[in-house]
N, CA and C atoms as a LAMMPS dump frame, in Angstrom:
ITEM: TIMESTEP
0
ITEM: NUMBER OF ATOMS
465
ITEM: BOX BOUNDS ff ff ff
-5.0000000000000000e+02 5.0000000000000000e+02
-5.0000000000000000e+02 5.0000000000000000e+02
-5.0000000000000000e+02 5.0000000000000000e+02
ITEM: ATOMS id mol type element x y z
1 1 1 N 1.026 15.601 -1.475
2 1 2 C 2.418 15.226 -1.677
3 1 3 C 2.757 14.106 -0.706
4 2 1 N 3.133 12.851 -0.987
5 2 2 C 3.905 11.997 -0.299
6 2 3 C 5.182 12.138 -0.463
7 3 1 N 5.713 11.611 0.612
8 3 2 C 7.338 11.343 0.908
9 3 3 C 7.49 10.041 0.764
10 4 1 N 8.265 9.841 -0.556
11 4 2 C 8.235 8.355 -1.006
12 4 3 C 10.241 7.81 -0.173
13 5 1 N 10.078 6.619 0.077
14 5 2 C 11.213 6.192 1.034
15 5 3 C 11.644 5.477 0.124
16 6 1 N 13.055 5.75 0.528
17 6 2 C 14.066 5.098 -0.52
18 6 3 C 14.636 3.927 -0.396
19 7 1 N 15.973 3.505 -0.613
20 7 2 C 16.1 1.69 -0.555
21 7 3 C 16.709 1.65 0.68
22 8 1 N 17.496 2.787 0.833
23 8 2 C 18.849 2.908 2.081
24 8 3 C 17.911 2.565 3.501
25 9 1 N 18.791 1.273 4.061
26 9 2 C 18.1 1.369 5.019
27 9 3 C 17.713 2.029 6.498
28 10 1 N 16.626 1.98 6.932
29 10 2 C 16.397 3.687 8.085
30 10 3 C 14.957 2.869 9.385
31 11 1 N 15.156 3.712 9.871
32 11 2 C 14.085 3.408 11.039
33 11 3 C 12.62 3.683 10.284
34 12 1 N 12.496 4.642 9.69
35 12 2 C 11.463 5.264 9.084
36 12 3 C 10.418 4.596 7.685
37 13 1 N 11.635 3.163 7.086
38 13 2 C 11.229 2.545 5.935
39 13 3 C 10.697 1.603 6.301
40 14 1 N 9.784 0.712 5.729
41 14 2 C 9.628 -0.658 5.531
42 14 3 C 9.676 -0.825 3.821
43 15 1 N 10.56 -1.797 3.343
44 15 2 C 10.758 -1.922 1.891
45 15 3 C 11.213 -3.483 1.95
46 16 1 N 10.37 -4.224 1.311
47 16 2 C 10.371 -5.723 1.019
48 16 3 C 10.574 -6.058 -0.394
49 17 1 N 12.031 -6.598 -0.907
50 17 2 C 11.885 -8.007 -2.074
51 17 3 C 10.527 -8.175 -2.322
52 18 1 N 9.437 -8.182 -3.596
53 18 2 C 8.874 -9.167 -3.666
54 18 3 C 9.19 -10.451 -4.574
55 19 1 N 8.553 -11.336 -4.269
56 19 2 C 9.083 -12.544 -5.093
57 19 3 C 7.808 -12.998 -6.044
58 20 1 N 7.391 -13.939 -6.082
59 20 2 C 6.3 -14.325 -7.062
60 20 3 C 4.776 -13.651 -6.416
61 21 1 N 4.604 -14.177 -5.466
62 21 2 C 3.507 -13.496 -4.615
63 21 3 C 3.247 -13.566 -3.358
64 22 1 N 2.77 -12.392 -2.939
65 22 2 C 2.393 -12.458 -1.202
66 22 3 C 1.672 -11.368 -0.827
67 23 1 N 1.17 -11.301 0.334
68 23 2 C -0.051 -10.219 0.774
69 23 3 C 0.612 -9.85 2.445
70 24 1 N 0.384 -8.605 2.69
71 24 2 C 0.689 -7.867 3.663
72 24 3 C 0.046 -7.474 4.172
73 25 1 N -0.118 -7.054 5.7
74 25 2 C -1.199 -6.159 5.964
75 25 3 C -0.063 -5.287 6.962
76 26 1 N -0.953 -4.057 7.187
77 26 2 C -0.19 -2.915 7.893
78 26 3 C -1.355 -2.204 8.557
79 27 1 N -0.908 -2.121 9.848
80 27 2 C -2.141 -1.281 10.949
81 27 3 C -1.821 0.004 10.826
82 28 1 N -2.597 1.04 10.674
83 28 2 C -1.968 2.693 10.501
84 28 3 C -3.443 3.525 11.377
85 29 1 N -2.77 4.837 11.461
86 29 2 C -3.309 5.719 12.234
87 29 3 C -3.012 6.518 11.249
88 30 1 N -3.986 8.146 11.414
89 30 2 C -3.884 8.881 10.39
90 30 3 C -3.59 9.093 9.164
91 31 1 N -2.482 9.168 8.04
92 31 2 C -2.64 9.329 7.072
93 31 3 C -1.494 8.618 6.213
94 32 1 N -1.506 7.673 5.867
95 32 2 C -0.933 6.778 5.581
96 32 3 C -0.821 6.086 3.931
97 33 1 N -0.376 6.109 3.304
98 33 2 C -0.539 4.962 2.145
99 33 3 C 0.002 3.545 2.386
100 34 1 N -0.24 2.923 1.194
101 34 2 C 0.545 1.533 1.473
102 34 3 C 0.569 1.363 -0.102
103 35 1 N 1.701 0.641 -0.555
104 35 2 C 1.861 0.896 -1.989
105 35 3 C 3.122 -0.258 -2.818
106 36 1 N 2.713 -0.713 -4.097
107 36 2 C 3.984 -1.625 -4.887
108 36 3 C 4.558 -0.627 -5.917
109 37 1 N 5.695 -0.513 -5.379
110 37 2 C 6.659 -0.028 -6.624
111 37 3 C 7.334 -0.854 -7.433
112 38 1 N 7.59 -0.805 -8.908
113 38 2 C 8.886 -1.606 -9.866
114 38 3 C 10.369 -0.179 -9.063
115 39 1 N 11.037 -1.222 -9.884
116 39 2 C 12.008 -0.856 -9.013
117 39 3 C 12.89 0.603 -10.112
118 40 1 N 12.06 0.644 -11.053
119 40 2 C 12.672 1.787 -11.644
120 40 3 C 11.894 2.685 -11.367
121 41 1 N 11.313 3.125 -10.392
122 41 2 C 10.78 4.316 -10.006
123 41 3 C 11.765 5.418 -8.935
124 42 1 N 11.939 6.17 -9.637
125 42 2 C 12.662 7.587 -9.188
126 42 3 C 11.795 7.622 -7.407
127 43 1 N 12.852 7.772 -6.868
128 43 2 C 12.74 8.014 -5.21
129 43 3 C 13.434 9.105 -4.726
130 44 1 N 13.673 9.958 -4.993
131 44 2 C 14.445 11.36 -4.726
132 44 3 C 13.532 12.435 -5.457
133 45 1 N 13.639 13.41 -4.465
134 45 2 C 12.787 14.754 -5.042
135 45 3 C 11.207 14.698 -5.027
136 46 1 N 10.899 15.7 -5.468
137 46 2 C 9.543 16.092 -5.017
138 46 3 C 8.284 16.038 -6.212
139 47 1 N 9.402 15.804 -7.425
140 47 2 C 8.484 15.627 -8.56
141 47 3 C 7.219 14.41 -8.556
142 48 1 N 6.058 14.738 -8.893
143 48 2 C 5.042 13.89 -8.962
144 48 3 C 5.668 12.304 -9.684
145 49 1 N 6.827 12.549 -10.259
146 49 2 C 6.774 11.037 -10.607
147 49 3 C 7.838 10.293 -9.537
148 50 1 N 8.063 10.73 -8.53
149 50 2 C 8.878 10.111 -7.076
150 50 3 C 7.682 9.622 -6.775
151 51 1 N 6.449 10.021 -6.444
152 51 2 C 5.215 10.162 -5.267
153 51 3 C 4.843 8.392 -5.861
154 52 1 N 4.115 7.845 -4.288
155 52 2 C 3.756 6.287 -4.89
156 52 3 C 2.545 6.499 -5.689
157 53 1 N 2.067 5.781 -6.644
158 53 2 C 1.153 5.985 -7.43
159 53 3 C 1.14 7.423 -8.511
160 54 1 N 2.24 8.221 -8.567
161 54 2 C 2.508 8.998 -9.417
162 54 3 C 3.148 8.979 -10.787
163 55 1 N 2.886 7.676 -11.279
164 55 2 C 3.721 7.18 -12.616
165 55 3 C 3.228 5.553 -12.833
166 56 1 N 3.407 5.535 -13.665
167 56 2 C 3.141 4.1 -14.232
168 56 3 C 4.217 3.117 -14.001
169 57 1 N 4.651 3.432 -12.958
170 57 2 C 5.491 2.044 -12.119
171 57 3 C 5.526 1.854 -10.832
172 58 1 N 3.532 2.509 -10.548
173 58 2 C 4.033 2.527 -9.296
174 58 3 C 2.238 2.229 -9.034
175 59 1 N 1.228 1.887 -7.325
176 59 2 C -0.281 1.821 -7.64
177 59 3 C 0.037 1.972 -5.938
178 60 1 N -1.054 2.673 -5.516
179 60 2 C -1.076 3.508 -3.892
180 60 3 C -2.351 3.385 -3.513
181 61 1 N -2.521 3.033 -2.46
182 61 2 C -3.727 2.796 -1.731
183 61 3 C -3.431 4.112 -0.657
184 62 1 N -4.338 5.451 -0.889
185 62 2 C -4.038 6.38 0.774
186 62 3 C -4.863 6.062 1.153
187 63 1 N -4.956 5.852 2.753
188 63 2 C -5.847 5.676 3.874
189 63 3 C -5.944 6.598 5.046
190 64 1 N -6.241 8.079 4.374
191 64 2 C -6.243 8.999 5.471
192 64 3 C -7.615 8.505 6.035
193 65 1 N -8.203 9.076 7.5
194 65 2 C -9.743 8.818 7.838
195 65 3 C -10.458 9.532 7.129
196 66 1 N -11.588 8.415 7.089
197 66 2 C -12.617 8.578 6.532
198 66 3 C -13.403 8.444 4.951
199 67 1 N -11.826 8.105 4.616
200 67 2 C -11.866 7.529 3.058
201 67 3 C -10.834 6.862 2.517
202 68 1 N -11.119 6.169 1.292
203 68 2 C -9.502 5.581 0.752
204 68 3 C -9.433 5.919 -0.636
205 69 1 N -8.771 6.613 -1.264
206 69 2 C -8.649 6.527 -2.748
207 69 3 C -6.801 5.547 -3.405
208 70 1 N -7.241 4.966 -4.471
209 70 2 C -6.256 4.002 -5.042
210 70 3 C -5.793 5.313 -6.037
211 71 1 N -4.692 4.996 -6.411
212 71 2 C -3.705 5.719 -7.46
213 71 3 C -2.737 5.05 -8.016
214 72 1 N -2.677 5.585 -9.377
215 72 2 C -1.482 4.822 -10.372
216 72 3 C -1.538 5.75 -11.802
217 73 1 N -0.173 6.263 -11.885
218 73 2 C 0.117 6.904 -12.869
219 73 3 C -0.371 8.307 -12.839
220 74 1 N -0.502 8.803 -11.618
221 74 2 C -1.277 10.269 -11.354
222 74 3 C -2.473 9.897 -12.075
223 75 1 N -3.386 9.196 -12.118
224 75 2 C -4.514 9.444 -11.855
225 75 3 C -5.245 8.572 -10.695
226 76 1 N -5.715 9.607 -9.883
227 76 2 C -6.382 9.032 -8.376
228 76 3 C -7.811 8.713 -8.763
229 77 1 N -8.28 8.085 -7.983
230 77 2 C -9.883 7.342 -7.726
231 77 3 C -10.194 7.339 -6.379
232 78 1 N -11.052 7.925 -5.678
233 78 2 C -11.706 7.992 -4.218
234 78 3 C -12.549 6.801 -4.648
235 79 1 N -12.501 5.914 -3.276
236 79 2 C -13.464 4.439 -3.155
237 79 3 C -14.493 5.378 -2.571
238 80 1 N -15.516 3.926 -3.04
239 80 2 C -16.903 3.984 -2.694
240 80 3 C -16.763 3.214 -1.341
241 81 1 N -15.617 2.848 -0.465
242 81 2 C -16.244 2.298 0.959
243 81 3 C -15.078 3.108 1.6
244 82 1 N -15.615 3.818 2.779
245 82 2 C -15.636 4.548 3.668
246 82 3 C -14.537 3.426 4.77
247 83 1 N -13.831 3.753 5.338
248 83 2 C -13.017 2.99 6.229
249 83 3 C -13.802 3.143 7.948
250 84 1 N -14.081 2.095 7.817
251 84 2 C -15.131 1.435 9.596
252 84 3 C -14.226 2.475 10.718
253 85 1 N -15.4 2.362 11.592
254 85 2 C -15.133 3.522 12.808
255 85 3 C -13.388 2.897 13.301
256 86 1 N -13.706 1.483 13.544
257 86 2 C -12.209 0.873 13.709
258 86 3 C -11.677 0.153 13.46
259 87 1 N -11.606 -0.012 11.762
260 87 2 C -10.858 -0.511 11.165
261 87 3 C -9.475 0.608 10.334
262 88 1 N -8.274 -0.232 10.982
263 88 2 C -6.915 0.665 10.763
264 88 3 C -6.116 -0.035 10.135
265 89 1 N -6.586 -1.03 9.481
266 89 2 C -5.429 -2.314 8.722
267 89 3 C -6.361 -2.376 7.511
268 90 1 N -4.82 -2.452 6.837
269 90 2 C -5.004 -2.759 5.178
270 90 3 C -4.655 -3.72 4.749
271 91 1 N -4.561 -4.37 3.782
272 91 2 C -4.007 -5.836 3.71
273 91 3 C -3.72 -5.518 1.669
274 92 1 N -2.866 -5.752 1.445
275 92 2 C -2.903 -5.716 -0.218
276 92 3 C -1.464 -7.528 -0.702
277 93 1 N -2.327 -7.553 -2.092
278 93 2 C -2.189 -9.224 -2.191
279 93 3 C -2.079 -8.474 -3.289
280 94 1 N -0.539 -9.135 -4.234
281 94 2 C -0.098 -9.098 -5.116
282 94 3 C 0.931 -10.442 -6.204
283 95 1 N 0.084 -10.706 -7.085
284 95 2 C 0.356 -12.153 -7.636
285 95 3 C 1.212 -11.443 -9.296
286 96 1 N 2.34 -12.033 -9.358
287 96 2 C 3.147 -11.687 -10.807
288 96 3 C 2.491 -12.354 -11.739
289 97 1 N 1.981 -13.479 -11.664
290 97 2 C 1.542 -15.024 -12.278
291 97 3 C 0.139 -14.366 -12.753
292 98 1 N -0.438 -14.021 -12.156
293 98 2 C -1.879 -13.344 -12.831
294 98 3 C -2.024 -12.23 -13.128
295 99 1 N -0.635 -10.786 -13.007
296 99 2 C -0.886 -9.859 -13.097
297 99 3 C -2.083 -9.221 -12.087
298 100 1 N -2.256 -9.336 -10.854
299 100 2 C -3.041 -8.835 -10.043
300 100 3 C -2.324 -8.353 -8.326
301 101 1 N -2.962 -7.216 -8.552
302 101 2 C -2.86 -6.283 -6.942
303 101 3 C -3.89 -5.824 -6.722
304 102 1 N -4.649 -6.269 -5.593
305 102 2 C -5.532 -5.694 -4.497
306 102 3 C -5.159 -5.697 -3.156
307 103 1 N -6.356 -4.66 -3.282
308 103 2 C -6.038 -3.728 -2.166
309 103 3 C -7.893 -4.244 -0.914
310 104 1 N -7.059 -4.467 0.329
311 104 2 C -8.518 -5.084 1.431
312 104 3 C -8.041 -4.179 2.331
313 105 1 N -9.169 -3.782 3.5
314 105 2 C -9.547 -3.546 4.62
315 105 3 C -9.832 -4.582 5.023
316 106 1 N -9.074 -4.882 6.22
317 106 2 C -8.855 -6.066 7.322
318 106 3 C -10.15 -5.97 8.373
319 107 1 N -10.799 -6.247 8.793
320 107 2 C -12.09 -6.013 9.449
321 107 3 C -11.086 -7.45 11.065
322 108 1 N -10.521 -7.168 12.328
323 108 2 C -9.97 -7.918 12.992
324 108 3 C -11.343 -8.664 14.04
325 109 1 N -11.081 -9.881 14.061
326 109 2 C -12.324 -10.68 14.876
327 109 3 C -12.01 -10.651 16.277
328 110 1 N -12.775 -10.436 17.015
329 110 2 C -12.47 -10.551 18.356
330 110 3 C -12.484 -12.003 18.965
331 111 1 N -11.777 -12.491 20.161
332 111 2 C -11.444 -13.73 20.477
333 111 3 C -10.89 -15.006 19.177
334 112 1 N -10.376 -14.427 18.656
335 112 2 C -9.51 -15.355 17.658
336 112 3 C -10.415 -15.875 16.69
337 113 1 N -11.489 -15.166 16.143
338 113 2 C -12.114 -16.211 14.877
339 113 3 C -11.832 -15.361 13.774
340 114 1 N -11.994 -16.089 12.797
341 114 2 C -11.56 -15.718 11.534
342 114 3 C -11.646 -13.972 10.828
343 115 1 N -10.525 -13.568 10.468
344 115 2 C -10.599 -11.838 10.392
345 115 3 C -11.508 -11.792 8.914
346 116 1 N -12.134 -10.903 8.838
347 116 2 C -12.796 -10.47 7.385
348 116 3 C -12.122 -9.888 6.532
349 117 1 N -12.399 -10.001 5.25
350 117 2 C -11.535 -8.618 4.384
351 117 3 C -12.782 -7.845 3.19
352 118 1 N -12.197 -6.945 3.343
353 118 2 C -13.388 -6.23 2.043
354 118 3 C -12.413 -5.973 0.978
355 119 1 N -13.159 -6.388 0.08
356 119 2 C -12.238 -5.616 -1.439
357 119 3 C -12.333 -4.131 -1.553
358 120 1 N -10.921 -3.634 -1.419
359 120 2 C -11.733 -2.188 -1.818
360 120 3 C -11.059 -1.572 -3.1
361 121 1 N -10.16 -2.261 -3.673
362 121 2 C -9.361 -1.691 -5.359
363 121 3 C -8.465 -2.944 -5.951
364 122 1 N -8.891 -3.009 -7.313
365 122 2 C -7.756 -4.322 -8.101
366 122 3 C -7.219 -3.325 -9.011
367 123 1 N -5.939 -3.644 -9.518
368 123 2 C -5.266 -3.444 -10.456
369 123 3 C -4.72 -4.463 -11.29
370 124 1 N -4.964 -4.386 -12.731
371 124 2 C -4.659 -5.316 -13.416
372 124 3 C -3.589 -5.169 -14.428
373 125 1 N -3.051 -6.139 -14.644
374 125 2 C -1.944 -5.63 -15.793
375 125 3 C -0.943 -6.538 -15.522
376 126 1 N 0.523 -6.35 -16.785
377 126 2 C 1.525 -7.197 -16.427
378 126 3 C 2.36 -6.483 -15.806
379 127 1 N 3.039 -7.12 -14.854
380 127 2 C 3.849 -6.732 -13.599
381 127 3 C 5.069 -7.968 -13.966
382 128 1 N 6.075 -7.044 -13.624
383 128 2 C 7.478 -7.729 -13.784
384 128 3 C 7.888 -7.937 -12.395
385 129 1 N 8.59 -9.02 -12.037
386 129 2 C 8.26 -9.657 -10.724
387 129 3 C 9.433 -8.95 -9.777
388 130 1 N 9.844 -7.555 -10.332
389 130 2 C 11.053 -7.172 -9.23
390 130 3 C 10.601 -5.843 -8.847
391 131 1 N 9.038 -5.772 -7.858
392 131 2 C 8.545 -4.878 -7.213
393 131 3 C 8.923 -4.768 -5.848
394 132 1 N 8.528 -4.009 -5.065
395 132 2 C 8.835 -3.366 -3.511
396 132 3 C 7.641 -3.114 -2.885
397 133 1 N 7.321 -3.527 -2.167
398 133 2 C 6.249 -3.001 -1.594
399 133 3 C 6.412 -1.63 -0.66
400 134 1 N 5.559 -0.463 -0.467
401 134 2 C 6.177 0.388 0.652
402 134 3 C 4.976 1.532 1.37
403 135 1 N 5.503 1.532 2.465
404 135 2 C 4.951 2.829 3.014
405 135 3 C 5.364 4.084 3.124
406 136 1 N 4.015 5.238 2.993
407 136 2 C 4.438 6.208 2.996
408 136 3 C 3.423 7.214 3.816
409 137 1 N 3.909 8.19 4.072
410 137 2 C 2.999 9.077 4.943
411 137 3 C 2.839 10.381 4.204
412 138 1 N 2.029 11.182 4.214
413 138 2 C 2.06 12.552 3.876
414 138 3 C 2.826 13.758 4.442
415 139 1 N 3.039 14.475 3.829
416 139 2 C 3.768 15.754 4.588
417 139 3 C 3.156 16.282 5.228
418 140 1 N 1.978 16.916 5.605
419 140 2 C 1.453 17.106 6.734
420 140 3 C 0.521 15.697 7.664
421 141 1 N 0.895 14.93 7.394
422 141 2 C 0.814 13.486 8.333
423 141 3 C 1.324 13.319 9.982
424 142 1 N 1.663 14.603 10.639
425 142 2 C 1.917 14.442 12.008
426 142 3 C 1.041 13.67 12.187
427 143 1 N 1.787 12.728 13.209
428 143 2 C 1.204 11.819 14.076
429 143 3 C 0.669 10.513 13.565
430 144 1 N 1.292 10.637 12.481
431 144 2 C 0.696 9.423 11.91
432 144 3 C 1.757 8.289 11.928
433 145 1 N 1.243 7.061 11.556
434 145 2 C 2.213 5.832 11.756
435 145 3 C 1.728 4.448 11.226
436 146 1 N 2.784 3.577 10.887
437 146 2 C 1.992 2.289 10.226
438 146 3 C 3.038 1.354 10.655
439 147 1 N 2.337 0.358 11.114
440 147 2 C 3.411 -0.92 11.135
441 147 3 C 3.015 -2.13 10.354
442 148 1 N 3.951 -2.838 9.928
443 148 2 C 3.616 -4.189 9.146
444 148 3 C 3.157 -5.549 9.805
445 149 1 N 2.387 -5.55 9.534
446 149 2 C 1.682 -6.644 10.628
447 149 3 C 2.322 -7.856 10.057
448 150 1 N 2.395 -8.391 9.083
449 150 2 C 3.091 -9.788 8.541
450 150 3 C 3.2 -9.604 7.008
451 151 1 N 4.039 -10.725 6.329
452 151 2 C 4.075 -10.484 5.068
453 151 3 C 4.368 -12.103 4.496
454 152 1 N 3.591 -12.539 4.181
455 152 2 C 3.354 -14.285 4.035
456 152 3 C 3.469 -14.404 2.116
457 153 1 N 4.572 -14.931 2.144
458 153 2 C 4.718 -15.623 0.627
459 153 3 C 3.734 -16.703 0.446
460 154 1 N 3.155 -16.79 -1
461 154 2 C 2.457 -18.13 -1.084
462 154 3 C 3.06 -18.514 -2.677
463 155 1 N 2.744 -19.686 -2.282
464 155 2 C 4.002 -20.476 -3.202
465 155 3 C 2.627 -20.916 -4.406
């Protein structure tokens, strides 16, 4: 069960406009998703179609340790790549214009050279350009946490 966050704004949300396209990344600890909602997705209550990736207006990357599975429309998929001893950033790039969202593991370079990314889930399809991007944590997620590292429009 996730606790999907609503529009009202709170200490606890991060919820971004998207516009044509842009990619995010977010550093997290324990159990975390990161996720694009359309904006007609139900955010109240506990029903599976609130949860991110629990309906077909919605696609969830969870990143508890030690694995990542993508979701959309209640049906989940566990990846085939395992999340690095310390890698804690996700990065997901979402274009209206091509109908595309993926989902990377940020691999960070030490002394400033260029960061890596791994592909680890695409979603394809048409997307109507008045999505949200958002985080969410699990209900038993003590201790867990995510911050948004940047969020860069590309024109």
């Amino acid at each position: 069960m996730m606790i999907v966050l609503s529009l009202v704004p709170s200490p606890e949300q991060v919820l971004i406009m998207v516009l044509i396209r842009n990619y995010c990344e977010v550093d997290w600890k324990g159990g975390v998703a990161i996720a694009l909602m359309d904006r007609q997705i139900r955010r109240r209550g506990d029903h599976p179609s609130c949860v991110f990736g629990g309906n077909n207006h919605s696609w969830r990357l969870w990143c508890p340790k030690g694995r990542y599975s993508g979701s959309h429309d209640s049906k989940q998929q566990v990846l085939s790549v395992a999340p690095g001893d310390n890698e804690d950033r996700v990065g997901m790039f979402f274009d209206v214009l091509s109908g595309t969202l993926s989902f990377y593991e940020v691999h960070i370079s030490p002394r400033g050279l260029k960061d890596r990314k791994v592909h680890l889930h695409p979603y394809h399809g048409p997307f109507a350009s008045q999505h949200l991007p958002g985080i969410g944590f699990g209900l038993r997620s003590y201790g867990s946490s995510a911050f948004l590292c940047g969020i860069y429009y590309i024109l």
